[in-house]
Each structure stands twice: as structure tokens, then as C-alpha cells.
N, C-alpha and C positions, 0 to 999 in steps of 0.2 A: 837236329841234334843227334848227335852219336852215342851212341853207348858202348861204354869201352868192356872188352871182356875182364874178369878178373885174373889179376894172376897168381899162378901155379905158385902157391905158398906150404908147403904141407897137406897134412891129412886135412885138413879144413878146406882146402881147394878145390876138392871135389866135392865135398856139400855145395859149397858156393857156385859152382859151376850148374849142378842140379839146378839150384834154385833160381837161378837167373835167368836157366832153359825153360823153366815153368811160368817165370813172370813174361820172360818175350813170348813164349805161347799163349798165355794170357790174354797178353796187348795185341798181338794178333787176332784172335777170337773176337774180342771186343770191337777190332775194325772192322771185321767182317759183318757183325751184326751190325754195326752203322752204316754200311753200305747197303745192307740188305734194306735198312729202315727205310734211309733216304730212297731208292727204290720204287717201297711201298708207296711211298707220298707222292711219288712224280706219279705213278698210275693212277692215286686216287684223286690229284687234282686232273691228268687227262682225263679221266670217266665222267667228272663233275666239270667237266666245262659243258660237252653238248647240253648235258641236262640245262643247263643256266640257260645257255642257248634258246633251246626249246620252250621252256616256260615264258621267254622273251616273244618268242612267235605265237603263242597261245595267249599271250597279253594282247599283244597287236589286232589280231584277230578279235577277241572280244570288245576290245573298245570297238574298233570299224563295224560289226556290228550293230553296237548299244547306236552308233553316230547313225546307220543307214535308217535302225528303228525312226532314233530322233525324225530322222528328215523325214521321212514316210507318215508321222505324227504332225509335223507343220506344215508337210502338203497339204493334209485333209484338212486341219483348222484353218487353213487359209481358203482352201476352196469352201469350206462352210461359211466364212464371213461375208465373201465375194457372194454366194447365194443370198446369203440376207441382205448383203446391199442393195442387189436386185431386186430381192422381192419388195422390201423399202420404196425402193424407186417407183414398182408398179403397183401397189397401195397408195399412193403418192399419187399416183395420174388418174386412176379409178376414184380419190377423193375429189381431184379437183373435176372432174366429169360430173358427179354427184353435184358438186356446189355450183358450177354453171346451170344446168337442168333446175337446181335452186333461184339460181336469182332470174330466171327465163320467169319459174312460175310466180316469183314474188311481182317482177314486171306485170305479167300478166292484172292479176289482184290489185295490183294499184293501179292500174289504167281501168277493171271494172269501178272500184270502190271511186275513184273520182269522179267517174260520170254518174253516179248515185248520187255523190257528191253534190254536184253541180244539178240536178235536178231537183234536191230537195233543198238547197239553200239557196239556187240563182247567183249562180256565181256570176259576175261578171264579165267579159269574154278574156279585158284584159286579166285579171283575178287569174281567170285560168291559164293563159297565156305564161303567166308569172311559175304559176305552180309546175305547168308540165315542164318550162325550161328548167325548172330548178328540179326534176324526177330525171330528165335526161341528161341532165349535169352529173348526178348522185350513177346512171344506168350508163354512161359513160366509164366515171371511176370503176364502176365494176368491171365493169369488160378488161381495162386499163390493168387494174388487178389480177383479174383472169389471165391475162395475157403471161404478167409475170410468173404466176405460178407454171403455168406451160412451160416457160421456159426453163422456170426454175426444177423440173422433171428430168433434165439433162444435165446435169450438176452434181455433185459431190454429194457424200451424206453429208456434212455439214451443213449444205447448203439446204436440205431438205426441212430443215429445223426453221429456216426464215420461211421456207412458203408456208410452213404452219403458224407463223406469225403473221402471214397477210392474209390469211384464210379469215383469220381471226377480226383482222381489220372490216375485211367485207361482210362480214356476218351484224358487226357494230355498225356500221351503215344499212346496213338493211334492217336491222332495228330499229336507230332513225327514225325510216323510213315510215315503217309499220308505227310508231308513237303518234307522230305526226297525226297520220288517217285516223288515231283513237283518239286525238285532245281532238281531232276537225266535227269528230263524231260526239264525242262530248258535249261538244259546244252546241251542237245542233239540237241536242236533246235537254241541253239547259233551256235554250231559245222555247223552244216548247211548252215546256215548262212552264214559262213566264206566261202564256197564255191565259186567260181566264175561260171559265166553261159555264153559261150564265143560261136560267129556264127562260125560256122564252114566256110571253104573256098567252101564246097558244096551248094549252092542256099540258102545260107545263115542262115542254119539251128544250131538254137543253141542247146547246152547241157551242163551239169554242166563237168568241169573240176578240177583234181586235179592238183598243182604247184609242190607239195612236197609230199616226200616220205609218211609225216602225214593224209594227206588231200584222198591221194589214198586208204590207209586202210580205211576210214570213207568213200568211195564210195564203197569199194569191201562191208563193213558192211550190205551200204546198200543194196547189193542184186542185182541189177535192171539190172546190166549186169555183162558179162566177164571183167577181165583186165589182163593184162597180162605183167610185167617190161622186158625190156630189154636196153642192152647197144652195142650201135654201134661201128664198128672203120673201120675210111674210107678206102673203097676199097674188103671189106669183106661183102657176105651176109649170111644172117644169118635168120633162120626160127621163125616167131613168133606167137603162136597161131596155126591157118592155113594159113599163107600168110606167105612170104618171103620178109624180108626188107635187104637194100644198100644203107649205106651211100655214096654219090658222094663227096660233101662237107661240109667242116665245119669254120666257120669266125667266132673266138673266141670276137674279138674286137667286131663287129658287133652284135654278138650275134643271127646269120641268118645260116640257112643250107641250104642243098638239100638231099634229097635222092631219092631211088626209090621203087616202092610198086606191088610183083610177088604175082598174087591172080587169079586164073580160066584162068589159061595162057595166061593172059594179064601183060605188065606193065602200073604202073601210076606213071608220076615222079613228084612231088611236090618241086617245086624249088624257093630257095631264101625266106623259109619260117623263120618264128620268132619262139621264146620260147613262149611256151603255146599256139600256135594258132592250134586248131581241125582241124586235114586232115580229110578228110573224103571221103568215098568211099563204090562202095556196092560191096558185093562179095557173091558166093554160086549163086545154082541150082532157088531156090527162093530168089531173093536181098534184101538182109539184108545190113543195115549201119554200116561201120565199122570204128573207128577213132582212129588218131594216136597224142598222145601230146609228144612234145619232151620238159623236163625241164629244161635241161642245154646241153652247149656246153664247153668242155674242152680245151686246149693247145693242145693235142695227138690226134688233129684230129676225135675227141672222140663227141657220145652224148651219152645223160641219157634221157628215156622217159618208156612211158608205149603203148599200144594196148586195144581196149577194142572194146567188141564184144557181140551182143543181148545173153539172153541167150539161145536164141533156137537154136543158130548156132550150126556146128558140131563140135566135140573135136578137140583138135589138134592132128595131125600126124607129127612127126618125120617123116624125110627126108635124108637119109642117107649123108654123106660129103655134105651137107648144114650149 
């Protein structure tokens, strides 16, 4: 846009010329100072860009940082867990070490406790036969068991949680096992029990007595002396042991005998005695006690008993037409 000068009209054309030299000076002034402005602002956003700059690299750097911590932070808790799995693992092979050495000594215990076993009840051979296959059946699985846990030592932690669940298994089998020997031992000590403990007709000394042909195997089991069955019939003697016995009589109703008792060439006659009542008498070089239970009396003049004798007595000798 142009600005026209005014023109040369009179005395008023010179005011007018002034003043239109003051307004262009003016508007000149005025662009000046907007140059200057604009200026200012180009420098102060040149100054303030590095700064931007910089606070960007000072960002960078601190996260890279904060990240190198991190990771220096998840090194170590990784290497700590890796140590506990470890040590897991070798708490793990030290237990299953401990529970083998365990069922080494429970084998043990149950191979004595059966031959105790079998001495005090007379097992039968097959009886035992039966029991030890079924202890090495049971000392089999373990081993079996054992074996897995070993294995299971090389394995994951996960996997560490199931050998504690077969640990568990084998420890229930060797309970079992251990029940078993206590109901065997129970029952033995019932059997006992059942026994009767009767005064003898000698100065009234007692001793266990058997009634039944049952009752006298579970005294011969137990060892502690001689026995020896025999069967009478009146008017016959008959050699029993080392001594010679004679039934005189026999009162079936009553349920009462008599007989006689040939021992270091004396008699002893025991008369008008009951079922199951202990005769007793001593016999031999040094007097030993020797007793006689009679358990029944028959119709045929007849009885049923047994003889029993310490065991240090002599053997018995046959007697020719005795």
C-alpha cells in the first residue's frame, strides 16, 4: 500500500506535511521495534533448544541406569533361588540316605523279632516260609521305592514334592510291618494267658498246667521243661519218661482216679485224685520235681494225661516188657 503525500494547499499544507512526517516516523519506529522483537525470540528459542536437548540425555541416562540396577537386582534373586533349589535337592538325598539306613534297621528288627517269634510259638517251617516271603515281598518294595526316590534327586523341584510323597508310602509299609510283629505278640501273650496256674498236691506248690492236647503244645513251645503224653488202662504199667506209671482206678461219673508212681525204686500212690490237679513228686540222684496232670477219664477204665520233667533231668530209658 502507498501513501500518497498531501498536497500543497495553503497555510494548512504545511501543518499537514509535519504531521504526516511524524506519523511515517512513527510507523517506522514501531517496525523497528518488531524487528527487534522478532529477534529476541529467534535467540531465545535458539538458547532453549540445547537445553531441551540436554534434559533428553539426562532422561536417557537415568532410566539406563534405574534398567542396569533392575538387572543387577534379578541377577541376584535368580542366583538365590537356583541356590535353594540346590540346597532342596541336597536335603532331598541326605533324607532319602537317612530313610534307607531306616528300613536297613527296621529289616534288621524284624528278622530278630521273628526268630523270637518262632521259638516261643513253634511256628511251623511252612508258617515261616509264608511270613519271611511275604517281609521280602514288603523289603523288596522298599528298596523299589528307594530306588525312586534316588532317582527322583535328579529332577526338578517339582518333582521333589512326589519323593516326599513316596517317602511317605514307605514309612506306611513299615508300619505295617511293625503292627503285624505287635498283633503276633499280642496273640502270644493272650495264648498265655489262657493258661491255668494250679497248686500242686506237693506243699502246695503251683505251676502252669495244660487241660488240652492245645494248651500242652504251647507249654512244650515254651521250652521250660520236659512233657511227655501218655495213655493209661487200668491194671497195666507202663513207662513214662524215666518213671513208671499204673493206673489202679478209674470213676468215670466222678471224674476221680488213682494210680501209682515207680521212680528210684520207690512207689508213690496218688489216690482219689481229679482232672487236672498237679501230682507232684521228686525223682533222680539230685531231686528234681516231676508232675503228672491227668485230662480226662474214659468208660474203658482208661485215662489221658501227660508227665513233665525239668529240663536237666536224664533222657528217658526204655524198659524192656514194661
Amino acid at each position: 500500500m502507498q501513501l500518497r503525500s498531501p498536497s500543497n494547499n495553503g497555510p494548512h499544507s504545511t501543518s499537514l506535511d509535519c504531521s504526516w512526517a511524524s506519523q511515517t516516523k512513527e510507523r517506522a519506529q514501531m517496525r523497528d521495534i518488531e524487528r527487534e522483537q522478532m529477534t529476541d525470540e529467534r535467540d531465545e528459542v535458539v538458547q532453549e533448544t540445547p537445553r531441551t536437548h540436554s534434559g533428553s540425555l539426562l532422561a536417557g541416562i537415568a532410566v539406563a541406569m534405574l534398567l542396569g540396577f533392575g538387572g543387577i537386582i534379578w541377577s541376584y534373586t535368580l542366583s538365590n533361588k537356583v541356590a535353594a533349589q540346590q540346597q532342596a535337592l541336597t536335603d532331598a538325598a541326605a533324607q532319602n540316605t537317612k530313610l534307607s539306613a531306616a528300613l536297613q534297621d527296621t529289616d534288621a528288627r524284624l528278622n530278630v523279632t521273628t526268630d523270637a517269634i518262632k521259638t516261643s510259638l513253634g511256628l511251623t517251617q511252612q508258617q515261616l516260609d509264608t511270613r519271611s516271603a511275604a517281609l521280602q515281598v514288603r523289603e523288596v518294595r522298599g528298596e523299589q521305592k528307594t530306588a525312586r526316590l534316588l532317582a527322583a534327586q535328579q529332577q526338578t523341584e517339582g518333582q521333589v514334592a512326589a519323593v516326599s510323597s513316596a517317602v511317605t508310602d514307605v514309612k506306611t509299609d513299615v508300619g505295617g510291618v511293625k503292627t503285624d510283629v505287635a498283633k503276633t505278640q499280642s496273640e502270644l501273650a493272650e495264648t498265655n494267658n489262657q493258661l491255668t496256674s494250679m497248686k500242686g498236691d506237693l506243699n502246695g506248690h503251683s505251676s502252669l498246667i495244660a487241660r488240652n492236647g492245645a494248651e500242652l503244645e504251647i507249654l512244650k513251645h515254651k521250652g521250660d521243661r520236659n512233657y511227655y503224653q501218655f495213655t493209661l488202662v487200668r491194671g497195666e504199667k507202663k513207662q513214662v519218661g524215666t518213671v513208671t506209671l499204673e493206673l489202679k482206678r478209674a470213676d468215670l461219673k466222678k471224674s476221680r482216679y488213682t494210680l501209682a508212681v515207680f521212680s528210684d525204686d520207690k512207689q508213690y500212690e496218688k489216690k482219689d485224685k481229679s482232672l487236672n490237679e498237679p501230682l507232684q513228686f521228686y525223682s533222680g540222684k539230685d531231686p528234681m520235681l516231676f508232675e503228672i496232670v491227668v485230662n480226662s477219664v474214659s468208660a474203658k477204665n482208661t485215662v489221658i494225661g501227660y508227665l513233665s520233667s525239668p529240663k536237666s533231668a536224664p533222657e528217658p530209658a526204655v524198659v524192656p516188657g514194661l
